[in-house]
C-alpha positions in Angstrom: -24.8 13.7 -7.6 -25.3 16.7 -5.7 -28.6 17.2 -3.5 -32.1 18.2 -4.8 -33.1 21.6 -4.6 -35.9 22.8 -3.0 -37.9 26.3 -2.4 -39.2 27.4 1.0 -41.5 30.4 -0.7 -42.5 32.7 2.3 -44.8 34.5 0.4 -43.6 38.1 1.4 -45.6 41.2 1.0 -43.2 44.1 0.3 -43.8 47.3 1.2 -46.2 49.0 -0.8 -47.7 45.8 -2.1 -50.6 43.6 -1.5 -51.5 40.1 -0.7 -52.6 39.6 -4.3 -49.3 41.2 -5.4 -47.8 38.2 -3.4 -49.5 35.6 -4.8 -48.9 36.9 -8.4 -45.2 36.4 -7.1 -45.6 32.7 -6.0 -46.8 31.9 -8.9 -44.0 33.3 -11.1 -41.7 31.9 -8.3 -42.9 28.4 -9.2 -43.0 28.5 -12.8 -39.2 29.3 -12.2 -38.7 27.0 -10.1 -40.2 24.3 -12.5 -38.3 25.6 -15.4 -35.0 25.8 -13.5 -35.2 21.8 -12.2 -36.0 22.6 -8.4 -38.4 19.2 -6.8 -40.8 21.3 -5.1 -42.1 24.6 -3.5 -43.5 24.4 -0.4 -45.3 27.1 1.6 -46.1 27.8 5.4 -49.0 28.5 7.6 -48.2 32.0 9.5 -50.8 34.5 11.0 -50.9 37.8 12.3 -48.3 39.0 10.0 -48.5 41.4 7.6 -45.7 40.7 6.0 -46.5 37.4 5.3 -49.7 36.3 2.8 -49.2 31.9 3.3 -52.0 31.7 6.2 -54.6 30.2 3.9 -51.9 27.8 3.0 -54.1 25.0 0.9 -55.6 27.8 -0.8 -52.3 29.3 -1.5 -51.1 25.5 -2.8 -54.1 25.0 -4.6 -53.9 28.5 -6.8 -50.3 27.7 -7.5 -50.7 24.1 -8.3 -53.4 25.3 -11.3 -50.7 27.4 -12.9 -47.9 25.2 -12.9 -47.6 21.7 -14.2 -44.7 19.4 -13.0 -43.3 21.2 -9.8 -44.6 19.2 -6.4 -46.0 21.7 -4.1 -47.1 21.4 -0.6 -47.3 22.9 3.1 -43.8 23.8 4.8 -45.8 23.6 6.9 -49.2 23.6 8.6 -49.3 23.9 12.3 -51.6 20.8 13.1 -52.5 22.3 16.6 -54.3 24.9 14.9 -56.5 21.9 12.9 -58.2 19.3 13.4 -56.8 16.4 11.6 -60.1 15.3 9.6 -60.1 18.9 8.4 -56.2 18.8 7.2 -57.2 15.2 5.6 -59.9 16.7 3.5 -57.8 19.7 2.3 -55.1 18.1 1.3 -57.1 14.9 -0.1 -58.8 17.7 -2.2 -55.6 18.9 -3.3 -54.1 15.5 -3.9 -57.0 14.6 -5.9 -57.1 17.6 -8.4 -53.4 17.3 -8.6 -52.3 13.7 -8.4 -48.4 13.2 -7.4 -47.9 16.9 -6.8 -48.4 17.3 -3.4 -46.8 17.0 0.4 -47.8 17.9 3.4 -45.5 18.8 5.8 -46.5 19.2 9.3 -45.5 21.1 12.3 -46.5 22.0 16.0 -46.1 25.8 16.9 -49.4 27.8 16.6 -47.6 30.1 13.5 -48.1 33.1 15.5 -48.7 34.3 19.2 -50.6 33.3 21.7 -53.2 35.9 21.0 -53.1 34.6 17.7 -54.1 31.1 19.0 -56.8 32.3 20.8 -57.9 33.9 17.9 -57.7 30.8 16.3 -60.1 28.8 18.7 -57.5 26.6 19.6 -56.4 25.6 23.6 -52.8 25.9 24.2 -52.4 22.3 25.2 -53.5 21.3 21.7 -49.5 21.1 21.1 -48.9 18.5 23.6 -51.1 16.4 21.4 -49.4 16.7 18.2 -48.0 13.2 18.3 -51.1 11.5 18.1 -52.8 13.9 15.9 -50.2 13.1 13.2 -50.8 9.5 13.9 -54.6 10.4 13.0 -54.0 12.4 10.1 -51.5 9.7 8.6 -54.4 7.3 9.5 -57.2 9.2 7.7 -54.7 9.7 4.3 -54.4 5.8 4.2 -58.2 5.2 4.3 -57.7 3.4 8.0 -59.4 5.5 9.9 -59.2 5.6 13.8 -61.9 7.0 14.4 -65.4 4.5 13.9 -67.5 5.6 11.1 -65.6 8.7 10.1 -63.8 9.0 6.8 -61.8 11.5 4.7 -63.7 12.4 1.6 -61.7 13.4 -0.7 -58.4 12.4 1.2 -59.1 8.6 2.5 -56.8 6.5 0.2 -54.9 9.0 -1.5 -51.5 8.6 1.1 -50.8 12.3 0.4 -46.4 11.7 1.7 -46.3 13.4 5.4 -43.4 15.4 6.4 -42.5 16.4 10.3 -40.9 19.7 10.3 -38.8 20.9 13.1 -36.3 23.5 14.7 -35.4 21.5 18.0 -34.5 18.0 18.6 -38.7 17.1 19.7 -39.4 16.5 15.9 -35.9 14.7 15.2 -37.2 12.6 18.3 -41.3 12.0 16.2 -40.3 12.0 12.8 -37.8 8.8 13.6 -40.3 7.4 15.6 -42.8 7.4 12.8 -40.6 6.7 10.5 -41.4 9.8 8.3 -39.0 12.3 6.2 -37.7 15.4 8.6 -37.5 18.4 7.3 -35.5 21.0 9.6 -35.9 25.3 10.0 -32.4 26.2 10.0 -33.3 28.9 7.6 -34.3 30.4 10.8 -33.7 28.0 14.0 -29.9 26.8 13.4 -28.7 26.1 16.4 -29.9 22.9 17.0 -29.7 21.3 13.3 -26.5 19.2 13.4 -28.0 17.5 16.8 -31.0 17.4 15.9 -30.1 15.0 12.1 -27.9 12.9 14.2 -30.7 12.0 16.6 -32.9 11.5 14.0 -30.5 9.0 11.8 -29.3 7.6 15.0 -33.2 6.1 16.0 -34.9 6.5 12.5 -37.5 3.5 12.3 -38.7 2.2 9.3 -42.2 2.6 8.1 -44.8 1.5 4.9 -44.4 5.3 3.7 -40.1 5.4 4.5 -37.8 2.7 4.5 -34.7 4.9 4.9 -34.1 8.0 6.8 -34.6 11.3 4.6 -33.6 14.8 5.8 -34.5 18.0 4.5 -32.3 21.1 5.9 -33.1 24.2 5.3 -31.1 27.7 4.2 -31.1 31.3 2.9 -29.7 32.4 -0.1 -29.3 35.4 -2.2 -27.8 34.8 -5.3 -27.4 38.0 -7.9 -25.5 38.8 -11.4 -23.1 41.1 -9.1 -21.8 40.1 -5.8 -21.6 43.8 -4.4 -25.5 43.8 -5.3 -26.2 41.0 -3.4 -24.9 42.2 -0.3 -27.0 45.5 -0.8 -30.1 42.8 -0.7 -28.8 40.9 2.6 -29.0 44.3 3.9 -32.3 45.2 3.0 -33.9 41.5 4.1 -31.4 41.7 7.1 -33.5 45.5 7.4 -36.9 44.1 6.9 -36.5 41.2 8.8 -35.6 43.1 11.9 -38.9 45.3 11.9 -40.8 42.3 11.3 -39.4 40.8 14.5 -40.1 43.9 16.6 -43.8 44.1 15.2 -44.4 41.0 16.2 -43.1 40.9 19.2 -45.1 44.1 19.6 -41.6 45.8 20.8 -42.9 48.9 18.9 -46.4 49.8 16.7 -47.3 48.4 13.4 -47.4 52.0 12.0 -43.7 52.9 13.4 -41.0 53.4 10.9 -37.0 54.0 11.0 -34.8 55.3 8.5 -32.3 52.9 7.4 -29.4 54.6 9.5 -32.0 53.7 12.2 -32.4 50.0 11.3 -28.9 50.0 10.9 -27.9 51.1 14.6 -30.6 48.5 15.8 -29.0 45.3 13.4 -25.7 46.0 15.8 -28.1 45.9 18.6 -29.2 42.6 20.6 -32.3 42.2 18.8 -30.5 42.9 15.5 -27.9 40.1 16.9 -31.0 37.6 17.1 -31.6 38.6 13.6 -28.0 37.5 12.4 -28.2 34.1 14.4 -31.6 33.5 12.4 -30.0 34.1 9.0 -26.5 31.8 10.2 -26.5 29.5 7.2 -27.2 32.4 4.2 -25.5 32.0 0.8 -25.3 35.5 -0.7 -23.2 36.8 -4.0 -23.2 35.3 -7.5 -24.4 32.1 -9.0 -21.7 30.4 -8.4 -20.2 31.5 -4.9 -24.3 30.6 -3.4 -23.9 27.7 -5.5 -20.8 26.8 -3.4 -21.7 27.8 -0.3 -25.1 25.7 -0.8 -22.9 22.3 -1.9 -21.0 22.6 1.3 -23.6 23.7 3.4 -25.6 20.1 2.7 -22.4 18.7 2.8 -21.7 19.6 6.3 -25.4 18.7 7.7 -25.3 15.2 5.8 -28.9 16.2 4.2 -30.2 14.4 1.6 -32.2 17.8 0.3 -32.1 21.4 0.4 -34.8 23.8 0.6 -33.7 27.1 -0.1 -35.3 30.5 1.3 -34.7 32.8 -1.9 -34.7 35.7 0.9 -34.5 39.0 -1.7 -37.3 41.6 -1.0 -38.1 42.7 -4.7 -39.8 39.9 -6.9 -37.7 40.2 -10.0 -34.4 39.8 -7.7 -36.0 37.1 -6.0 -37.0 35.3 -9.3 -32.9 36.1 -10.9 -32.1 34.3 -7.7 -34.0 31.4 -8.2 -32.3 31.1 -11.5 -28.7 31.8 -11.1 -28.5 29.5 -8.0 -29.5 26.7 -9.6 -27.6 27.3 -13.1 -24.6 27.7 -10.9 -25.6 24.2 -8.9 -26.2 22.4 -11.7 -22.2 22.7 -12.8 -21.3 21.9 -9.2 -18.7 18.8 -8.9 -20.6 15.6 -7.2 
């Protein structure tokens, strides 16, 4: 068999669009993704970017979930040190309950923006050092064993909603075996460590009530179109837009600035455009079948035992052909 397919949807806003135009897109994006055979969509928690509409992710899971039927859905993920875990419980208990065997939560430890977003946030720094033993709480208050006397998750206590540690460095290979939960890895956008990081995880993976063996998730980029030249015109543009993201973020230039695309162009061969290329190492771009390819060797090569896939086109109807070709094309793919 080859691997399950997954989607990693990250919720873009394209220029000249709104927040509500990206959710409209989410949900067509899952409705695809349930017609075309993927397991599940999962969303993640960012803030301060405009670019990017998942920072209500529950909410975003929850308006999604309503308009599809089959597809699981979940959090890819939410940054626990920006939650308490009670809170996280009770969201996703609420989800769980309204849409029984649907949903995941995976669950990671950077704040999802900058540190002036954290602060924002009403969170202390140091609140990451205590990831560890706030998953251990969460997981706790999902199986109706609380660890905390006289406090319960209602809805959430019970409903052993499946937990997923997410990671881009070898701390959450480290937990996740540890814990003996399912590791899901960034390499749509951290590669560099991924190979390490699976091997340390296999290597001291302990088994646990929800996990008896280890399961890896890896993720990866792909743009698939009808024509291949087409598709690399869309690497460019995401390649483009990615770029200014990065440098808005970072607060390298203003929000408001612009470039022309010869501009964006001269900065892609530049070092900040090289750290966009690193980012986007493992990308499967051209038709159906050659992402299709790419995407069976890709798992291949990591030993993953599921693929979550970044459908990284700007425009929503070339995101949405994406979704389909590539997994028409994997579907015909010799085991």
């Amino acid at each position: 068999m080859t691997l399950p397919l997954s989607i990693l949807d990250l919720a873009p806003i394209a220029p000249g669009e709104t927040a509500r135009d990206s959710f409209a897109a989410s949900v067509a994006l899952a409705q695809q993704a349930e017609k075309s055979g993927y397991r599940r969509v999962w969303y993640a928690e960012h803030h301060n970017m405009a670019s990017i509409a998942s920072s209500a992710t529950s909410v975003l899971i929850a308006h999604v979930a309503s308009q599809t039927s089959t597809i699981r859905l979940g959090a890819g993920g939410v940054m626990l040190p920006n939650h308490s875990p009670l809170t996280i419980a009770e969201q996703f208990g609420t989800l769980e309950a309204l849409h029984p065997g649907r949903i995941d939560l995976g669950l990671g430890r950077a704040p999802g923006g900058d540190q002036a977003t954290f602060r924002a946030l009403r969170r202390d720094p140091a609140a990451s050092d205590q990831f560890p033993q706030d998953v251990v709480e969460l997981q706790a208050f999902l199986s109706g064993d609380s660890r905390v006397p006289g406090v319960s998750a209602t809805p959430g206590a019970g409903s052993h909603v499946p937990l997923y540690i997410l990671g881009s460095s070898l701390f959450g290979a480290h937990l996740a075996a540890a814990l003996g939960l399912p590791y899901a890895f960034a390499s749509h956008f951290a590669p560099d460590a991924l190979h390490a990081a699976v091997a340390a995880y296999r290597s001291e993976f302990r088994p646990s009530e929800q996990l008896q063996q280890p399961y890896v998730i890896a993720g990866l980029n792909a743009i698939a179109a009808d024509d291949h030249d087409d598709a690399l015109e869309q690497l460019t543009l995401a390649r483009r837009s990615r770029l200014l993201m990065m440098l808005r973020q970072s607060r390298q230039i203003p929000v408001t600035q612009t470039f022309s695309d010869d501009e964006l162009d001269m900065l892609l061969d530049s070092p900040a455009g090289a750290q966009v290329a690193s980012m986007m190492t493992y990308t499967g771009v051209g038709t159906g079948a050659e992402v299709a390819d790419y995407v069976a060797r890709f798992g291949e090569s990591v030993g993953a035992d599921e693929l979550i896939v970044a459908h990284t086109s700007l425009a929503t109807p070339a995101r949405l052909r994406s979704v389909e070709l590539l997994a028409e094309a994997y579907a015909t793919v010799p085991a």
